[in-house]
PDB file with one MODEL, atoms N, CA, C and O in Angstrom:
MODEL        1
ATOM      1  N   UNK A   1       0.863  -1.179   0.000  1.00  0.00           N
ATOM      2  CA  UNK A   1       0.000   0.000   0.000  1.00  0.00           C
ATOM      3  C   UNK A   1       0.903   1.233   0.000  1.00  0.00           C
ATOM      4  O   UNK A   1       1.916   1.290   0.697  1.00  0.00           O
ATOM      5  N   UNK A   2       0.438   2.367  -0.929  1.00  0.00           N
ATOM      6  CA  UNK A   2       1.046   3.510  -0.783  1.00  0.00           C
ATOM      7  C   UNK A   2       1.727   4.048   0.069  1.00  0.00           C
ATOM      8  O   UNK A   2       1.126   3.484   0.983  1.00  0.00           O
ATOM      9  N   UNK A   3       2.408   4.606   0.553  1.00  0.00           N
ATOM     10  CA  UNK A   3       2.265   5.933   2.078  1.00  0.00           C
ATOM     11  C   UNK A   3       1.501   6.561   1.469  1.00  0.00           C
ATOM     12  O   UNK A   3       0.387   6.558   1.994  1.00  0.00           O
ATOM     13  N   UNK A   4       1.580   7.181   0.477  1.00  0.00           N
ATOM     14  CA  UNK A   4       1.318   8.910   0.198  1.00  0.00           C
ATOM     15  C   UNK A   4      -0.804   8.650   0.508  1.00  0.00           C
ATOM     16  O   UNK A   4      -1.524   9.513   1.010  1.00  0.00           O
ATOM     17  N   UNK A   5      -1.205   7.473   0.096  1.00  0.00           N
ATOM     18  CA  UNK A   5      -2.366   7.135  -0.429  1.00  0.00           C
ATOM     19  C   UNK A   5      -3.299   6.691   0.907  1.00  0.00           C
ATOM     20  O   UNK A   5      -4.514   6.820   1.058  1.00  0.00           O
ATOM     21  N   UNK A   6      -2.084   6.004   2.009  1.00  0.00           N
ATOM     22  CA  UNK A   6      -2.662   5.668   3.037  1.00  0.00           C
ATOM     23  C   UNK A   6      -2.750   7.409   3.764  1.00  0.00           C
ATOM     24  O   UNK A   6      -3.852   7.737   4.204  1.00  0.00           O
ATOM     25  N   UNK A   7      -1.730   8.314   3.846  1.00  0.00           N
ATOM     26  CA  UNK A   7      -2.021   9.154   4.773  1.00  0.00           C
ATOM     27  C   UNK A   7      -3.669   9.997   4.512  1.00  0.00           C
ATOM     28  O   UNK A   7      -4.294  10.580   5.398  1.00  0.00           O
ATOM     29  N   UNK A   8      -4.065   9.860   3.182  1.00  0.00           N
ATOM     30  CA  UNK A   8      -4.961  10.727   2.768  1.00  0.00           C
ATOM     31  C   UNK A   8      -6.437   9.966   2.881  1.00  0.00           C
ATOM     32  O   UNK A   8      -7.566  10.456   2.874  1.00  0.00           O
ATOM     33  N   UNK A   9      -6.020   8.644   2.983  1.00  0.00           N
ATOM     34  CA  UNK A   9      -7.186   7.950   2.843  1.00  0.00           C
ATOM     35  C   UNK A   9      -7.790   8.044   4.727  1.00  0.00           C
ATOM     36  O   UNK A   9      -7.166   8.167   5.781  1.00  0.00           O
ATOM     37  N   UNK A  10      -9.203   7.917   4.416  1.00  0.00           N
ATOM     38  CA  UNK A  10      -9.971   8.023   6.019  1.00  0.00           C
ATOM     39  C   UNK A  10     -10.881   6.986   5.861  1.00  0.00           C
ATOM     40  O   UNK A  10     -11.390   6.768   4.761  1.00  0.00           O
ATOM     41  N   UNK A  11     -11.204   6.154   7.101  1.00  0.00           N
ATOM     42  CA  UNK A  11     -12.548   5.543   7.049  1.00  0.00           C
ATOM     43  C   UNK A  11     -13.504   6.144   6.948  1.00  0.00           C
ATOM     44  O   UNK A  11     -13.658   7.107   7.700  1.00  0.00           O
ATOM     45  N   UNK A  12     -14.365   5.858   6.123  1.00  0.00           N
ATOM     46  CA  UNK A  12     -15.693   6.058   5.405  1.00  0.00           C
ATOM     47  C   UNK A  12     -16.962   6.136   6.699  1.00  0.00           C
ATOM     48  O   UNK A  12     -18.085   6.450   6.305  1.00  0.00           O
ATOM     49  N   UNK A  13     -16.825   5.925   7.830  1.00  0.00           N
ATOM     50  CA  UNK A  13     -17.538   5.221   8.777  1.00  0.00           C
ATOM     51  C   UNK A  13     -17.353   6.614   9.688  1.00  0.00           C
ATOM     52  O   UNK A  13     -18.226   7.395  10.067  1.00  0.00           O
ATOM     53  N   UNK A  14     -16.172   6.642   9.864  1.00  0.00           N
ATOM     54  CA  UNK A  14     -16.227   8.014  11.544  1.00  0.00           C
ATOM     55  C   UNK A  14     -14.998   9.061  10.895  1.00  0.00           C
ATOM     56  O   UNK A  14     -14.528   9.810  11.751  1.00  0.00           O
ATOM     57  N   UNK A  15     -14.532   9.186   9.787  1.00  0.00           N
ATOM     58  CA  UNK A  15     -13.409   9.521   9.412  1.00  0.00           C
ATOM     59  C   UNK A  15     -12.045   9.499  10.358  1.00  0.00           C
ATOM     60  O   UNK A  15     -11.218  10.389  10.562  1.00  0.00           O
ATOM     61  N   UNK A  16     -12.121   8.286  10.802  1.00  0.00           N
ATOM     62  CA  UNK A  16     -10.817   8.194  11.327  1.00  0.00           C
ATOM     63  C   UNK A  16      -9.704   7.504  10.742  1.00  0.00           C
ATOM     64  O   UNK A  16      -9.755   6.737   9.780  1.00  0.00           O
ATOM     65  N   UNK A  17      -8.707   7.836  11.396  1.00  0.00           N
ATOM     66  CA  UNK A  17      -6.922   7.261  10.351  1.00  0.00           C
ATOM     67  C   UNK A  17      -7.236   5.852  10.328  1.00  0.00           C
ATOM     68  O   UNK A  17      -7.587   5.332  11.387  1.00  0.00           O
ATOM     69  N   UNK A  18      -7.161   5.142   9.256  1.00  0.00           N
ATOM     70  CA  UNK A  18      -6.911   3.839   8.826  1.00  0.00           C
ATOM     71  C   UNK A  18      -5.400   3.307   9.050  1.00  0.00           C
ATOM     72  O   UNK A  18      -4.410   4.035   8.983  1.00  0.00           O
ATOM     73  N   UNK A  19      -5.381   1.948   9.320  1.00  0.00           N
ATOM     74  CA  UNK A  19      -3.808   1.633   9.550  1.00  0.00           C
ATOM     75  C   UNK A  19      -3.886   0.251   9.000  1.00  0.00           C
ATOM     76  O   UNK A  19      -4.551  -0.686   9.442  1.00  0.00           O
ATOM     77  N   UNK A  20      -2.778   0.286   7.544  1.00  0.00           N
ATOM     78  CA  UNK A  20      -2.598  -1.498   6.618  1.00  0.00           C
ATOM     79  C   UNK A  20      -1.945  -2.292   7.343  1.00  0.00           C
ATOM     80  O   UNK A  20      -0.770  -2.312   7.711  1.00  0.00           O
ATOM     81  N   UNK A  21      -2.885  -2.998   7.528  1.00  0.00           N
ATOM     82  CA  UNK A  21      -2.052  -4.567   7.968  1.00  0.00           C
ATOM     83  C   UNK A  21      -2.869  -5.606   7.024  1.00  0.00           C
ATOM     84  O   UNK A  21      -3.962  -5.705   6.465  1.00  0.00           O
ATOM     85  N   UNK A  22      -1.269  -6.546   7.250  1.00  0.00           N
ATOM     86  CA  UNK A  22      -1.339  -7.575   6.093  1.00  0.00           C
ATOM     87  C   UNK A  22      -2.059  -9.223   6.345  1.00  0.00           C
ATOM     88  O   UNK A  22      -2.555 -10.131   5.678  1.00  0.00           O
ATOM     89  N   UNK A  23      -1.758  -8.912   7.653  1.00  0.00           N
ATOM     90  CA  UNK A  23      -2.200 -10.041   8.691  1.00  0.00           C
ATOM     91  C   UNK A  23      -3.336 -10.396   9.061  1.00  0.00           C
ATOM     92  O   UNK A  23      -3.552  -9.414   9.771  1.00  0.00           O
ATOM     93  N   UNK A  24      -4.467 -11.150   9.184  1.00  0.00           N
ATOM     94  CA  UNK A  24      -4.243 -12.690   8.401  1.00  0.00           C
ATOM     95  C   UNK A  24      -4.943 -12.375   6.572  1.00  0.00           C
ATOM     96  O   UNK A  24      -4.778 -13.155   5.634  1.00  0.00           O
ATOM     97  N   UNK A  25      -5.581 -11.256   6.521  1.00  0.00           N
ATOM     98  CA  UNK A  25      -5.585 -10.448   5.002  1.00  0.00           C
ATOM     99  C   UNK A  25      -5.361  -9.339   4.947  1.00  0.00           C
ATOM    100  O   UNK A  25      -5.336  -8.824   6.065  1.00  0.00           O
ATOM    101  N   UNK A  26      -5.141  -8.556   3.999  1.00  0.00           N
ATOM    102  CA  UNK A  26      -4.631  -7.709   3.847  1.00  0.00           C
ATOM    103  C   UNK A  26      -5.964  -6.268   3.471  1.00  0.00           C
ATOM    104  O   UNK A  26      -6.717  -6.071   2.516  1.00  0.00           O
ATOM    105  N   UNK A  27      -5.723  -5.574   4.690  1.00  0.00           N
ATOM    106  CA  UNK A  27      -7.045  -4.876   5.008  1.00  0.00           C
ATOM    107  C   UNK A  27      -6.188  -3.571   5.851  1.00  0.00           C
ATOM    108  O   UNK A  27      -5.053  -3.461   6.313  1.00  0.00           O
ATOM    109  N   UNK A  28      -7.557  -2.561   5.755  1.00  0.00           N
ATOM    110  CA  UNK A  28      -7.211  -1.161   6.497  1.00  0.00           C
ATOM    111  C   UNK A  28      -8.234  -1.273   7.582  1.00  0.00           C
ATOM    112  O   UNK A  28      -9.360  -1.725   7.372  1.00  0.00           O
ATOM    113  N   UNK A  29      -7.903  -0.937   8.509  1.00  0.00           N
ATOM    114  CA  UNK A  29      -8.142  -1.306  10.111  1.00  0.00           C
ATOM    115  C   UNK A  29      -8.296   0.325  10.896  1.00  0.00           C
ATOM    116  O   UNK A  29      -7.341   1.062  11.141  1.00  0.00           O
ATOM    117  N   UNK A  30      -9.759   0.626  11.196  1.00  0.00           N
ATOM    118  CA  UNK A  30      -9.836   2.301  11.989  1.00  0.00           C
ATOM    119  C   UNK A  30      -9.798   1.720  13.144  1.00  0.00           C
ATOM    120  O   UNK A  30     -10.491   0.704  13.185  1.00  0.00           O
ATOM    121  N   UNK A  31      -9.160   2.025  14.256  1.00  0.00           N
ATOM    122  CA  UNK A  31      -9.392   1.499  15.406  1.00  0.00           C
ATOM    123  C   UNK A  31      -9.726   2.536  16.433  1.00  0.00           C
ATOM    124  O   UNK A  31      -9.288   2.559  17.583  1.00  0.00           O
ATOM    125  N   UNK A  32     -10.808   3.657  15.716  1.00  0.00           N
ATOM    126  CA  UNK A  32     -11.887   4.610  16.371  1.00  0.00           C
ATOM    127  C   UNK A  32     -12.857   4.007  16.550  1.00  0.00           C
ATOM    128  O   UNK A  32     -13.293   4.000  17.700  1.00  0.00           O
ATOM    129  N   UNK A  33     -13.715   3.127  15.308  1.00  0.00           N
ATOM    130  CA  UNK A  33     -14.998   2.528  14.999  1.00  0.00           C
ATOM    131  C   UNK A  33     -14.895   0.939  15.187  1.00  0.00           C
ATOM    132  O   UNK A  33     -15.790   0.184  15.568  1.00  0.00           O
ATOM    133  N   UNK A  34     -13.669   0.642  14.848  1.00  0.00           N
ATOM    134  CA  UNK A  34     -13.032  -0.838  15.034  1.00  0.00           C
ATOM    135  C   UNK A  34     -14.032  -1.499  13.855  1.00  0.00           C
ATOM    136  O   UNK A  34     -14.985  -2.269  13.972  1.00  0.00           O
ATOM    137  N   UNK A  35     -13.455  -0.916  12.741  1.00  0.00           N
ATOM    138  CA  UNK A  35     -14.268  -1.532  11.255  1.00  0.00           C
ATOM    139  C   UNK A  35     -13.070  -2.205  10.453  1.00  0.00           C
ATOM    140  O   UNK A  35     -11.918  -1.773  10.450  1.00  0.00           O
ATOM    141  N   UNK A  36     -13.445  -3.140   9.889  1.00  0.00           N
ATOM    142  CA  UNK A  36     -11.833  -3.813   8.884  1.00  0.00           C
ATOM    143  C   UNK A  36     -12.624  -3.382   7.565  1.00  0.00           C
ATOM    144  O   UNK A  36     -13.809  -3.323   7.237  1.00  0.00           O
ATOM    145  N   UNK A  37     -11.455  -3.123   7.002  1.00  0.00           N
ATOM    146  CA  UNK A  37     -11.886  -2.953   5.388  1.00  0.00           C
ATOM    147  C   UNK A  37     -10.923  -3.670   4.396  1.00  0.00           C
ATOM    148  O   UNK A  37      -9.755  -3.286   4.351  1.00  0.00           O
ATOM    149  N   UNK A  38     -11.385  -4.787   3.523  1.00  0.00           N
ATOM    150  CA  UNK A  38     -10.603  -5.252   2.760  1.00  0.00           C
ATOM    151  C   UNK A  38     -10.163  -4.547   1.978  1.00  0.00           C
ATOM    152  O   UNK A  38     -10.679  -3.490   1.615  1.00  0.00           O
ATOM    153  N   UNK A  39      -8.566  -5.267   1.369  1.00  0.00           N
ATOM    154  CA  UNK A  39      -7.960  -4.660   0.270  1.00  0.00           C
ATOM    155  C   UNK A  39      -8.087  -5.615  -1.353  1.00  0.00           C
ATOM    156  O   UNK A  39      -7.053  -6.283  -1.349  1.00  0.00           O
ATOM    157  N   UNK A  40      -8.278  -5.696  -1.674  1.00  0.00           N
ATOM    158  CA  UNK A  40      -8.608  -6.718  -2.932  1.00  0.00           C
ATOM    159  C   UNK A  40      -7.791  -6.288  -4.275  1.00  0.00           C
ATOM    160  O   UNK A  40      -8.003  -5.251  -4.904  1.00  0.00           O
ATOM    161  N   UNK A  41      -6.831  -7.265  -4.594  1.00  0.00           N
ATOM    162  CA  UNK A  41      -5.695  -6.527  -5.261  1.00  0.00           C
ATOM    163  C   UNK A  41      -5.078  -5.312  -5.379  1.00  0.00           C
ATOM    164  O   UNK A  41      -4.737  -4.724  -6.406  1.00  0.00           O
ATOM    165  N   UNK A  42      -4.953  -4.954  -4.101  1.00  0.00           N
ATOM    166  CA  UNK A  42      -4.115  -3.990  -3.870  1.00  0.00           C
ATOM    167  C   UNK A  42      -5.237  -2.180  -4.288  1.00  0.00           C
ATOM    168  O   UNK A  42      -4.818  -1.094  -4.688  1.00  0.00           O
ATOM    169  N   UNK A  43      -6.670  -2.629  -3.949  1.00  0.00           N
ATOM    170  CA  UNK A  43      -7.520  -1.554  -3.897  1.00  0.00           C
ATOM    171  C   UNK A  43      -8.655  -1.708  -2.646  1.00  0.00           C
ATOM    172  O   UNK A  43      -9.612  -2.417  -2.334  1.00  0.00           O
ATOM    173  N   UNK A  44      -7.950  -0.654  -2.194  1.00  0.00           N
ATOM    174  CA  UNK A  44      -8.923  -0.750  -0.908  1.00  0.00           C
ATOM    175  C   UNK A  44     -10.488  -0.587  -0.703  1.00  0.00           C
ATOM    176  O   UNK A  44     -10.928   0.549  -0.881  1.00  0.00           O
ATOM    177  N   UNK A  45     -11.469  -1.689  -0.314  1.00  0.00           N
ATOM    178  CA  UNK A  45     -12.608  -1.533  -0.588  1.00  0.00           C
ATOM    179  C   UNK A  45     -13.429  -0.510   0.950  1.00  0.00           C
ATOM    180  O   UNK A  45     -13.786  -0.989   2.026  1.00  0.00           O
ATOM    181  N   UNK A  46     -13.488   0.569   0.618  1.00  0.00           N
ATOM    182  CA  UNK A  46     -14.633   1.532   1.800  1.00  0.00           C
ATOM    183  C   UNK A  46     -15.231   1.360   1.307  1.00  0.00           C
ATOM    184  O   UNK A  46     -15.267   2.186   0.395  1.00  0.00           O
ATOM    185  N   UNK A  47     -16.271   0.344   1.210  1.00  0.00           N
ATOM    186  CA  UNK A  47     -17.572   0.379   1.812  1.00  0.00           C
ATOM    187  C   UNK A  47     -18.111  -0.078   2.806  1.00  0.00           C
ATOM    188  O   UNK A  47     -18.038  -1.218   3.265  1.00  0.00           O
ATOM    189  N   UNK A  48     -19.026   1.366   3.393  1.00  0.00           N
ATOM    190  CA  UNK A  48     -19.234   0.651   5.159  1.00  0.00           C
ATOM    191  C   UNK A  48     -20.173  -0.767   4.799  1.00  0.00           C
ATOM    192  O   UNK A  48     -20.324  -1.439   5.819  1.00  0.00           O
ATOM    193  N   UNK A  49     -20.557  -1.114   4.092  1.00  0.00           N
ATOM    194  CA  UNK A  49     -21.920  -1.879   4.202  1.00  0.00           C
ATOM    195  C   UNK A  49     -20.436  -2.976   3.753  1.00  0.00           C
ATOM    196  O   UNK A  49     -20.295  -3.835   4.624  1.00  0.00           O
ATOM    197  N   UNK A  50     -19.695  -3.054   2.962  1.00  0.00           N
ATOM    198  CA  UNK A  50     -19.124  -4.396   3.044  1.00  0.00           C
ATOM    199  C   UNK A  50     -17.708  -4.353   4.268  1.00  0.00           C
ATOM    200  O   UNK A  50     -16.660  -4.864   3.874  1.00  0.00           O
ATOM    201  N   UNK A  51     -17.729  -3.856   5.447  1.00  0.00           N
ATOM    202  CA  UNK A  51     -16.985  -3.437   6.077  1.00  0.00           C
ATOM    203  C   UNK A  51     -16.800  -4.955   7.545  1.00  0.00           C
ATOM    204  O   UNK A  51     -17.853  -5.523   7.835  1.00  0.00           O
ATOM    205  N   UNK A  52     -15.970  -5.248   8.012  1.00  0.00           N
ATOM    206  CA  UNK A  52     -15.967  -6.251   9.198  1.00  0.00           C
ATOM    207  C   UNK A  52     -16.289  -5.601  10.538  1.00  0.00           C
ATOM    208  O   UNK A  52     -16.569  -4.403  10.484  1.00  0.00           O
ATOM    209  N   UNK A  53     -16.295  -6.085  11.518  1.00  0.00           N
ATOM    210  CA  UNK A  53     -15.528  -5.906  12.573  1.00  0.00           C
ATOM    211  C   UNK A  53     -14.645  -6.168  13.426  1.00  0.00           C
ATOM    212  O   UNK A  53     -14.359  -7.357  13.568  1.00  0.00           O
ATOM    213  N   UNK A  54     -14.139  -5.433  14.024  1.00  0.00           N
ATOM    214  CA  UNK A  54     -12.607  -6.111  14.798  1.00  0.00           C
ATOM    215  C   UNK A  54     -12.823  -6.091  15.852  1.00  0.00           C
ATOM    216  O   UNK A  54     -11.866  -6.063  16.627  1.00  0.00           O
ATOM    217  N   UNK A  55     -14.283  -6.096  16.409  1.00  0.00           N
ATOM    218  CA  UNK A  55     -14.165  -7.427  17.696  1.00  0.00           C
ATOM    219  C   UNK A  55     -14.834  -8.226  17.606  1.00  0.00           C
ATOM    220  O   UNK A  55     -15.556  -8.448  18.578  1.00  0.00           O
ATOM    221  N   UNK A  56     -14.952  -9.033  16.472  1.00  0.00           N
ATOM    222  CA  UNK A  56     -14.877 -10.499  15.974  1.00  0.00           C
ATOM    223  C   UNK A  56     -15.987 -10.644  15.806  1.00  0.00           C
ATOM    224  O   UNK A  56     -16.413 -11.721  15.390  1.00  0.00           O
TER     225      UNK A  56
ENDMDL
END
C-alpha cells in the first residue's frame, strides 16, 4: 500500500486514520470505529456496508 495514499485515505464510517495490515488479510483497520476494510488486489474496498468488525 502507498504511504502517500494511506495518509490521505480516512474511514468512510467516523473519518478516522486507517492503519494497513497484512495479517491474516490484507485490510485497512480504523481502530476509532473498530471496522476492517478489505484490500482486494491492492484496492482498498470503503464500503461501510461491506466493512468487518474487529471485535470479531
Amino acid at each position: 500500500m502507498d504511504a502517500k495514499l494511506l495518509e490521505i485515505l480516512a474511514c468512510p464510517a467516523c473519518k478516522g486514520q486507517l492503519k494497513y495490515v497484512q495479517q491474516p488479510t490484507e485490510s485497512l483497520d480504523c481502530g476509532k470505529c473498530a471496522k476492517r476494510f478489505e484490500v482486494k488486489d491492492g484496492i482498498p474496498i470503503l464500503l461501510i456496508e461491506e466493512a468487518k468488525s474487529l471485535d470479531g
